[in-house]
One Martini backbone bead per residue (centre of mass of N, CA, C, O) as a GRO file, in nm:
protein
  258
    1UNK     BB    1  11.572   6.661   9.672
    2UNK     BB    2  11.686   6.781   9.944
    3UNK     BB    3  11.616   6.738  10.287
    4UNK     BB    4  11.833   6.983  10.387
    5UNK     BB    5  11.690   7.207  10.281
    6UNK     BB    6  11.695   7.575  10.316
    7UNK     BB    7  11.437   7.769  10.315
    8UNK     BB    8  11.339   8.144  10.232
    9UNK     BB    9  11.033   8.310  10.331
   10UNK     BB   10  10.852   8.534  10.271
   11UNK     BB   11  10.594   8.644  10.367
   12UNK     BB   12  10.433   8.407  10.529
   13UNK     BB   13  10.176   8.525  10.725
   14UNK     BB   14  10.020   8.520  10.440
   15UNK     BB   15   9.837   8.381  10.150
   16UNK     BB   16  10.072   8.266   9.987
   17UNK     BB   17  10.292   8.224  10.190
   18UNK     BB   18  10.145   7.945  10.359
   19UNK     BB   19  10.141   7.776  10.096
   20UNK     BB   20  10.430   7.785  10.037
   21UNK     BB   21  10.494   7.689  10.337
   22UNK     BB   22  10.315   7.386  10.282
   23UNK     BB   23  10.515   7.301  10.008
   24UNK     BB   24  10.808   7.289  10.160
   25UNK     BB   25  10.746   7.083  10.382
   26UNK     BB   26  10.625   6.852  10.180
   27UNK     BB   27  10.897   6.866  10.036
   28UNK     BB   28  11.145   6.831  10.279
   29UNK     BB   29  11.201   7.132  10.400
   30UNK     BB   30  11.380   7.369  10.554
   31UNK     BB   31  11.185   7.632  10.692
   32UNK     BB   32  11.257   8.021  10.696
   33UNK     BB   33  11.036   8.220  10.834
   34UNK     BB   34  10.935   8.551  10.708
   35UNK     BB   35  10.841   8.857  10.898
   36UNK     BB   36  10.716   9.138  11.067
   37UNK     BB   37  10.503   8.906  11.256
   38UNK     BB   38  10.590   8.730  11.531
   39UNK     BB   39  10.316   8.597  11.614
   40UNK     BB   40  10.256   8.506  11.361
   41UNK     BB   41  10.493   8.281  11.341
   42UNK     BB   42  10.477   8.147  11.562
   43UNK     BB   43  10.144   8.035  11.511
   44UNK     BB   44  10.289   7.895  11.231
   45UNK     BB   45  10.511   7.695  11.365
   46UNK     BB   46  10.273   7.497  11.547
   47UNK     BB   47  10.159   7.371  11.325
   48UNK     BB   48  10.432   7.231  11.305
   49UNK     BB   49  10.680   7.038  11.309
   50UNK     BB   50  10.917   7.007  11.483
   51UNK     BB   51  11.182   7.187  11.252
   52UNK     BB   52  11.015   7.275  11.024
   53UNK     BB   53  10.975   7.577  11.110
   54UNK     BB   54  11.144   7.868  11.120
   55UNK     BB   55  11.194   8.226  11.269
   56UNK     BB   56  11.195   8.535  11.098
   57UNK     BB   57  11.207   8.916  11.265
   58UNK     BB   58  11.157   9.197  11.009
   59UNK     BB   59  11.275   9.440  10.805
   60UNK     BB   60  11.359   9.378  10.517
   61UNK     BB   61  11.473   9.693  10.404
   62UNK     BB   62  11.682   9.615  10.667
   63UNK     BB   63  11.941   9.455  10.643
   64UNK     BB   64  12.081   9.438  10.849
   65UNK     BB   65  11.802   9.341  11.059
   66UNK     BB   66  11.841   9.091  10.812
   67UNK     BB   67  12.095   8.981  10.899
   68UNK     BB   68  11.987   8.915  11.232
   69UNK     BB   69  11.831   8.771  11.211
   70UNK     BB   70  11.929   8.513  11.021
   71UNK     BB   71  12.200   8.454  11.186
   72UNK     BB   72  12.105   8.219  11.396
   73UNK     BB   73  11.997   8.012  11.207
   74UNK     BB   74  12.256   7.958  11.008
   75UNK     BB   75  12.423   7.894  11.249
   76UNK     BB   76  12.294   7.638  11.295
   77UNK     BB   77  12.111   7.572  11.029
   78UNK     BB   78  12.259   7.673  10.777
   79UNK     BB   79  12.245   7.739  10.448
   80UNK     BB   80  12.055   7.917  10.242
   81UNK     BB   81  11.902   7.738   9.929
   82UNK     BB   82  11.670   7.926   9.909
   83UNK     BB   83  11.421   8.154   9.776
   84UNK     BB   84  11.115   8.326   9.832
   85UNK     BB   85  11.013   8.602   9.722
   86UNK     BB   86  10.691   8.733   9.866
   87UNK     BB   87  10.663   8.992   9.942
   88UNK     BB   88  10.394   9.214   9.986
   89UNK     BB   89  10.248   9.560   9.865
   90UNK     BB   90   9.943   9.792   9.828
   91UNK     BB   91   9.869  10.142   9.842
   92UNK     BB   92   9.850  10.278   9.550
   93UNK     BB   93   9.586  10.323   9.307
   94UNK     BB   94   9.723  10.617   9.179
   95UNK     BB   95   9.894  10.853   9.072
   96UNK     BB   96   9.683  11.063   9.200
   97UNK     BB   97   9.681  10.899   9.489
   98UNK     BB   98  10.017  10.893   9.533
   99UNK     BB   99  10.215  10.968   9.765
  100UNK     BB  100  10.542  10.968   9.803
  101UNK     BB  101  10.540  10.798  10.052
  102UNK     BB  102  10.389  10.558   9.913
  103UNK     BB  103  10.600  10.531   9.691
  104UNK     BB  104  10.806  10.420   9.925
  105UNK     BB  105  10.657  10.199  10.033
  106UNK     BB  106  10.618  10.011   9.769
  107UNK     BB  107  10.912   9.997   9.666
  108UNK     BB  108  11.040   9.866   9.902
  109UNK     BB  109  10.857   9.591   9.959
  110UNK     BB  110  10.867   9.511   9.621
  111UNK     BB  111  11.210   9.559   9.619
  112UNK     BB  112  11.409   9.640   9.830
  113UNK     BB  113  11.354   9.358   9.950
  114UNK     BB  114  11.458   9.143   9.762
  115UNK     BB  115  11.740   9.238   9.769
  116UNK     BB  116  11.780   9.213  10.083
  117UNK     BB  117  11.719   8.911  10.065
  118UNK     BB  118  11.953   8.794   9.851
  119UNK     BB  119  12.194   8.980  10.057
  120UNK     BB  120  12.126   8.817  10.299
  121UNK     BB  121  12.194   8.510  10.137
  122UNK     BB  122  12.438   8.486   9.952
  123UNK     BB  123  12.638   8.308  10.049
  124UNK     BB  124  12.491   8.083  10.080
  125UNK     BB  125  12.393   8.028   9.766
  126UNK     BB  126  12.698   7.991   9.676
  127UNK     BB  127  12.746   7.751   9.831
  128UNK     BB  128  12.436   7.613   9.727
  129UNK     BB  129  12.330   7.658   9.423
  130UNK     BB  130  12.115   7.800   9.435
  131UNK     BB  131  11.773   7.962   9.457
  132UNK     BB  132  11.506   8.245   9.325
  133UNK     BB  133  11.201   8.308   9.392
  134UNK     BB  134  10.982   8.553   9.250
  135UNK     BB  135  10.648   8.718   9.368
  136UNK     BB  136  10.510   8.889   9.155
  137UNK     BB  137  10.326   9.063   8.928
  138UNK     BB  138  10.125   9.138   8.653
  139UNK     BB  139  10.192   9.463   8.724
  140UNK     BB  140  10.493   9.427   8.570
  141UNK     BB  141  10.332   9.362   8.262
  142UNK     BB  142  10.122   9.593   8.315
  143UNK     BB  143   9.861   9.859   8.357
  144UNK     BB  144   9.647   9.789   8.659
  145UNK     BB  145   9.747   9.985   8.865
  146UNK     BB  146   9.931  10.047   9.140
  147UNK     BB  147  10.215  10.196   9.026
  148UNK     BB  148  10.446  10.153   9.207
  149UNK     BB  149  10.410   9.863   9.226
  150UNK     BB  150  10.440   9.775   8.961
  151UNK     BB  151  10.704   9.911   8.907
  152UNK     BB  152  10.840   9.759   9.102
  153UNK     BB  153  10.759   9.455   8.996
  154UNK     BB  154  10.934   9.511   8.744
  155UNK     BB  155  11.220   9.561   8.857
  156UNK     BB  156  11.208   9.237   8.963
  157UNK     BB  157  11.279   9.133   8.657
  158UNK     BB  158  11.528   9.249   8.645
  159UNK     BB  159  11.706   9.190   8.856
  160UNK     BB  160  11.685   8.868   8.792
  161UNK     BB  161  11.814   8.888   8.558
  162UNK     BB  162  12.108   9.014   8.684
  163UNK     BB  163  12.143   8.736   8.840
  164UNK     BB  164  12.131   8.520   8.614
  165UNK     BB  165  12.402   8.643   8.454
  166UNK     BB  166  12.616   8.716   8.712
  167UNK     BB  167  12.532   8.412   8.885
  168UNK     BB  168  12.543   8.178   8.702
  169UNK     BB  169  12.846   8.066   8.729
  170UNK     BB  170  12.758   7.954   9.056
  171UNK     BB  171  12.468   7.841   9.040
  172UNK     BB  172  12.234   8.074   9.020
  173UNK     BB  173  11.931   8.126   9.042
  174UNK     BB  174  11.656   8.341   8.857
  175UNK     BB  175  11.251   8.396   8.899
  176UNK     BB  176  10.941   8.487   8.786
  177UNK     BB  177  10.613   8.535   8.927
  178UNK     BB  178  10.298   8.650   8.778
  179UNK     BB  179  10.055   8.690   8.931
  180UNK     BB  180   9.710   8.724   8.968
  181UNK     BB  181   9.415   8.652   9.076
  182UNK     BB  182   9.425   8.572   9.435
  183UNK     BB  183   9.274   8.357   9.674
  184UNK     BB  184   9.261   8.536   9.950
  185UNK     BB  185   9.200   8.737  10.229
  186UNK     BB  186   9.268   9.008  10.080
  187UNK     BB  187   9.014   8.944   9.867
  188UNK     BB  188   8.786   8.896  10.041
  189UNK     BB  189   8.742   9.161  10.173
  190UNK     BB  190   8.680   9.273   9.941
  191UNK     BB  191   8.405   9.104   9.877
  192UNK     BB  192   8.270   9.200  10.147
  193UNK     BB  193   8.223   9.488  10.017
  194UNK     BB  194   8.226   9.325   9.688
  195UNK     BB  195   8.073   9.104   9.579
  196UNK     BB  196   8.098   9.146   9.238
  197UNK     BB  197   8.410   9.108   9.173
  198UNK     BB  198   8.492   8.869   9.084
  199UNK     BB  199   8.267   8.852   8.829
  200UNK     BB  200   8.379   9.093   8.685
  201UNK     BB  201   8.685   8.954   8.640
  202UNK     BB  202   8.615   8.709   8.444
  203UNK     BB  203   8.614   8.820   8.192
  204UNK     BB  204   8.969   8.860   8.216
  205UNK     BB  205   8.974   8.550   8.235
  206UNK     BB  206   9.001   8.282   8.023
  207UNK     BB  207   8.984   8.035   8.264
  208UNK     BB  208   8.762   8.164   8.468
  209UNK     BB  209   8.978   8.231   8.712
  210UNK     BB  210   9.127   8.165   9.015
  211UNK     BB  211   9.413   8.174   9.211
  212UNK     BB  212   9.593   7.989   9.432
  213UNK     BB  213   9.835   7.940   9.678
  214UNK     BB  214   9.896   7.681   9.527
  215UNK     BB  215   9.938   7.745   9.266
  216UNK     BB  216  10.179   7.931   9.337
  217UNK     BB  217  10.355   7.697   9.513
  218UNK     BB  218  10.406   7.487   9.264
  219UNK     BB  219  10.566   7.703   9.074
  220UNK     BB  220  10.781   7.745   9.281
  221UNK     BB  221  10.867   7.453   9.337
  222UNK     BB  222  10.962   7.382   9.025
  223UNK     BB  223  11.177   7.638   9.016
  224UNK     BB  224  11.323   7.519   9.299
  225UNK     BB  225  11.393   7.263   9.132
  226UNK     BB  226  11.597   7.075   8.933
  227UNK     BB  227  11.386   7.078   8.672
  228UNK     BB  228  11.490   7.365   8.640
  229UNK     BB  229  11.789   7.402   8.598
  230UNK     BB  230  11.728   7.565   8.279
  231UNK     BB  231  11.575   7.788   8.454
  232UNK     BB  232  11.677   8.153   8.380
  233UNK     BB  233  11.526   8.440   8.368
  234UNK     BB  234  11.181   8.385   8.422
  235UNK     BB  235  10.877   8.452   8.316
  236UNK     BB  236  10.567   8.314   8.520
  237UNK     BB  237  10.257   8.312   8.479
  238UNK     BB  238   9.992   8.287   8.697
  239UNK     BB  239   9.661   8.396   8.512
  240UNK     BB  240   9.451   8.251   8.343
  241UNK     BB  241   9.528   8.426   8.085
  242UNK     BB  242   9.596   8.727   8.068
  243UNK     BB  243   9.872   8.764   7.956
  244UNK     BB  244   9.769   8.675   7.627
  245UNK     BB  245   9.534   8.827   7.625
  246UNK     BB  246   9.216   9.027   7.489
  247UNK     BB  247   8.906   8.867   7.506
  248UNK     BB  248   8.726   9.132   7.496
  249UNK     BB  249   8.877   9.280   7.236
  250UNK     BB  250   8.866   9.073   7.056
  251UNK     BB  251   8.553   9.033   7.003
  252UNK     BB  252   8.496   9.307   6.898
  253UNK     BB  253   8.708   9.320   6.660
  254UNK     BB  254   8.543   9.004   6.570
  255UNK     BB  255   8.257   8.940   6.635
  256UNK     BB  256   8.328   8.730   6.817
  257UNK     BB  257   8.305   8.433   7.045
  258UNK     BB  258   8.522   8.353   7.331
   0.00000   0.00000   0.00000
């Protein structure tokens, strides 16, 4: 892999952002670390060596915005080559809780922005037959809650998919990733309110375990390098068998213990 590629993560200083971009830096990509928190880009790219991590701050959402935060940094240091689309967030946890506002700001975030994304980095990922991974969640492929973010993150799928069709010609990928529960700093903050959410949850996952931001950025880091070079349009659970089927109706309705 080119050690002078530009990648572009967003939401870099949330807690998969992080590992993300502690994972593409070890890999010797020049990272373009964006996020809405300009003061956290800043005290995330003092973390490393001089010109390893550069930084713009915008709302995803606001195309124009993201096109102008992006423009001197592209100029200066060339076209991104690689996209991780990351950012996300949920905040309506129920149809019958979810008022039209946040179900708008919910698709923004979490589908809107990545379109956005894309089409702001296009030009370059042309230039240098780049490619995409998409953050989404297990909640893109099942009715797990927060219904706004699920409908955004399944559309990240379809997305990927028409990107992976009709940008193929040019050498252009698109992947996406579907993290279960990932144990980042806002799963933990659920965990200091309600001590036996994990314990609870291990349940639901064949393996036992739940996901860290590094295991989210290696499967990342490997569908953006050439090894992957002939996976376009996959998607790739990484949920320690969330989405393999249920473990505990299997067992009641087989009688057996799994």
């Amino acid at each position: 892999m080119s050690q002078s590629r530009l990648t572009l993560i967003t939401g870099a200083a949330g807690g998969i952002g992080r590992g993300l971009l502690a994972r593409f830096v070890a890999g010797g990509d020049r990272v373009l670390a964006h996020d809405r928190d300009a003061d956290a880009l800043t005290a995330l790219a003092a973390s490393f060596a001089p010109g390893q991590v550069l930084t713009a701050a915008s709302e995803l959402s606001d195309l124009d915005a993201l096109r102008a935060a992006l423009a001197p940094v592209t100029e200066a240091h060339g076209p991104i080559g690689a996209v991780i689309a990351n950012a996300g967030s949920a905040e309506g946890l129920s149809l019958a809780g979810t008022a039209p506002g946040a179900w708008q700001r919910d698709v923004d975030v979490n589908l809107n922005a990545g379109y956005c994304t894309v089409e702001a980095a296009l030009d370059g990922l042309k230039r240098t037959r780049g490619n995409i991974v998409f953050i989404g969640s297990v909640n893109g492929l099942a009715a797990l809650g927060h219904p706004a973010y699920s409908a955004a993150k399944a559309g990240l799928i379809s997305y990927a998919k028409s990107i992976a069709i009709e940008y193929g010609r040019l050498g252009l990928r698109a992947n996406v990733i579907c993290p279960g529960t990932v144990k980042t700093q806002a799963w933990q903050a659920r965990a200091d309110k309600h001590p036996q959410v994990f314990e609870d949850l291990k349940k639901w996952y064949p393996l036992g375990d739940f996901a860290t931001p590094e295991d989210i950025a290696e499967a990342a880091w490997f569908l953006a390098s050439p090894q992957a070079r002939m996976i376009s349009g996959a998607v790739l659970p990484v949920d320690g068998g969330l989405m393999a089927g249920n473990r505990v109706m299997a067992s009641e309705l087989t009688l057996e213990t799994y």
